[in-house]
C-alpha positions in Angstrom: -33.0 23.4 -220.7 -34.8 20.3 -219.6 -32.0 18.7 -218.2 -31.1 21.8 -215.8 -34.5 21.8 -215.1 -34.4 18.6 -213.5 -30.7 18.9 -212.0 -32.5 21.9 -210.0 -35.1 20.3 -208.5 -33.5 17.3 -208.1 -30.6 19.5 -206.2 -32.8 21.6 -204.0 -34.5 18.4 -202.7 -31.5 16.7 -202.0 -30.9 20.1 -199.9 -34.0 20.2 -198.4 -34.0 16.6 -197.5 -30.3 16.8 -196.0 -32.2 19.9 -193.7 -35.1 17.8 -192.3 -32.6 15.3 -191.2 -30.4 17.6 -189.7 -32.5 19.2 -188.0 -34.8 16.2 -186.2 -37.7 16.7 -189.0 -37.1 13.6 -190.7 -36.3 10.6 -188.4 -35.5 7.1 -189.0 -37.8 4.4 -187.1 -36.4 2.7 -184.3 -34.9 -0.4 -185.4 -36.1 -3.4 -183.2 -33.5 -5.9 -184.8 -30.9 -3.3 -182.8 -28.0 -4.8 -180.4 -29.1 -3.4 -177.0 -26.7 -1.1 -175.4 -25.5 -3.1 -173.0 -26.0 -6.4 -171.3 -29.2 -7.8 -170.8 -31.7 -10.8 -169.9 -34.8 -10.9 -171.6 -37.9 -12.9 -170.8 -40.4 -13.8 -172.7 -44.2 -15.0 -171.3 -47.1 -16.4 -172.2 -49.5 -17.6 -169.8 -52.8 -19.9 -170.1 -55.5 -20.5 -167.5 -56.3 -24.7 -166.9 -58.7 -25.9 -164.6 -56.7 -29.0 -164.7 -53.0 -30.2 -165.3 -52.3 -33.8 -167.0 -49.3 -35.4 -165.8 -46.5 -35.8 -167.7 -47.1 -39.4 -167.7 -51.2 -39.0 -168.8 -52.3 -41.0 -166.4 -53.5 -38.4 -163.8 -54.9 -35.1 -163.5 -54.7 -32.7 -160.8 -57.4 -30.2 -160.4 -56.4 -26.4 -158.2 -58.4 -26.0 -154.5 -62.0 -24.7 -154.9 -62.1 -21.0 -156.3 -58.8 -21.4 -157.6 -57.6 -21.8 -160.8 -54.1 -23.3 -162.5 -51.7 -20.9 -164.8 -49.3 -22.1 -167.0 -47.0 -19.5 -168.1 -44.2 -21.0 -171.0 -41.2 -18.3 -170.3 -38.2 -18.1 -172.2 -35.4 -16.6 -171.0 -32.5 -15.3 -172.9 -29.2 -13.9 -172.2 -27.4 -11.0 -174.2 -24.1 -10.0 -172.5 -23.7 -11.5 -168.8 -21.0 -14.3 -168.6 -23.6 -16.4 -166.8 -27.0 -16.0 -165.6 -28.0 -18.7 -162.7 -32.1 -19.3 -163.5 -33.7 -20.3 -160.0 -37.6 -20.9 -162.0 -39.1 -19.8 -158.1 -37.8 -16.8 -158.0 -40.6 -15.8 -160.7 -43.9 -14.3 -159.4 -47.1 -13.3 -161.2 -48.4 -10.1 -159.8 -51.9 -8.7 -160.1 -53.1 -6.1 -158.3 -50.4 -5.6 -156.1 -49.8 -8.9 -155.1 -47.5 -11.4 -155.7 -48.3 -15.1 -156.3 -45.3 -17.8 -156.1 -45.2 -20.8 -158.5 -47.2 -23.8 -157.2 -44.0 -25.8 -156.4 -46.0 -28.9 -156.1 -46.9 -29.3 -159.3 -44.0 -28.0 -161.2 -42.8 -31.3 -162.1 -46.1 -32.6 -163.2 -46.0 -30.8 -167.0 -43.5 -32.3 -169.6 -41.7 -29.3 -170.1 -41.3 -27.7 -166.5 -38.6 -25.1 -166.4 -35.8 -26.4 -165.0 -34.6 -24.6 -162.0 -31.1 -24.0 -161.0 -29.7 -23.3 -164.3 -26.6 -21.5 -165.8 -27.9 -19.9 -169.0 -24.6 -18.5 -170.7 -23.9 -15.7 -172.8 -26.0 -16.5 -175.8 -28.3 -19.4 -174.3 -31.6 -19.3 -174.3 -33.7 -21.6 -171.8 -37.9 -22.2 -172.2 -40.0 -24.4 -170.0 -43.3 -23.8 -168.1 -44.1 -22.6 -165.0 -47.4 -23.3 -162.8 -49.6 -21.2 -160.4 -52.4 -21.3 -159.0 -54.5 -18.2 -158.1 -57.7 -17.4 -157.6 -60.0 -18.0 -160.4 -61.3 -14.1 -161.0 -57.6 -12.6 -162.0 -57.0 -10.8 -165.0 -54.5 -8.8 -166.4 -51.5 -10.1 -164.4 -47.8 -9.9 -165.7 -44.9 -12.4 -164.9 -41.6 -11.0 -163.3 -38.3 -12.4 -161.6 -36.6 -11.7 -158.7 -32.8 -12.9 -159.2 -31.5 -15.0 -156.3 -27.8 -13.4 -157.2 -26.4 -10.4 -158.9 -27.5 -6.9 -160.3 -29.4 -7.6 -163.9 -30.8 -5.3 -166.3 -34.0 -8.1 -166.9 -36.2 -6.8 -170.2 -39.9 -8.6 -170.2 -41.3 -8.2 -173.7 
C-alpha cells in the first residue's frame, strides 16, 4: 500500500511538473554561457579617471588642460562570427549627455598598452589595450561606444 502511495504522488507531480513547463509556468533561466544567435563583436570597458598619464618610458608625465581631466578606458574587443573585423581605436567615442568626446590622439601612444589601431581581429580573436580622453573634469556616468570605419556589425557592449 505504501509503495502505491508513493508511485502516486510521485506520478501526479511528474504530471503537474510536465504542465508548468508546458505551459510557460516553469521556465529555465537564461543561460549566459549561450552561443549568440548570430555573429557578433563584443566590447568590453572599463574606464578610470587620472589627473596625470606617465609615459611609457617613466620619465614624464603629462597633465590634461585646466578643468579637464584624463580617462583611461582598457577595452577589449572580441569577435564571435565575422571573418574579420578591421579595429580603427578612433573610431570609439565616450558620450555623456549627448555628446561625443574623441580619443585624445596625442597621447595615445604615451601608456604601455595603447590599443593598437588599424587591426584585423579574426574570427575568434580577441584584442585589449587602452584608450585616452580627456573631458571635462565634472563628467559622470558616460558609456564608451564605436563607430566602425567599414561594414554593418551587430557590436554588443557589456
Amino acid at each position: 500500500m505504501t509503495n502505491l502511495f508513493v508511485f502516486s504522488v510521485l506520478l501526479i507531480s511528474v504530471l503537474f511538473l510536465a504542465g508548468c513547463a508546458s505551459s510557460g509556468i516553469l521556465k529555465s533561466s537564461p543561460d549566459r554561457n549561450k552561443l549568440p544567435e548570430g555573429p557578433e563583436i563584443v566590447v568590453t570597458s572599463n574606464a578610470t579617471e587620472v589627473s596625470s598619464l606617465t609615459w611609457y618610458t617613466g620619465t614624464r608625465l603629462d597633465y590634461p588642460s585646466d578643468g579637464n581631466t584624463y580617462v583611461v578606458v582598457n577595452v577589449k574587443i572580441e569577435n564571435h562570427g565575422y571573418e574579420t573585423f578591421r579595429l580603427w581605436s578612433p573610431g570609439f567615442r565616450l558620450i555623456h549627455n549627448g555628446l561625443a568626446y574623441s580619443p585624445e590622439a596625442s597621447n595615445q601612444f604615451l601608456l604601455k598598452d595603447t590599443l593598437p589601431s588599424n587591426t584585423d581581429i579574426l574570427d575568434g580573436g580577441l584584442l585589449s589595450g587602452n584608450i585616452v580622453f580627456e573631458v571635462p573634469s565634472n563628467l559622470s556616468g558616460y558609456d564608451i561606444r564605436y563607430s566602425a570605419e567599414q561594414g554593418d556589425y551587430n557590436i554588443v557592449y557589456r
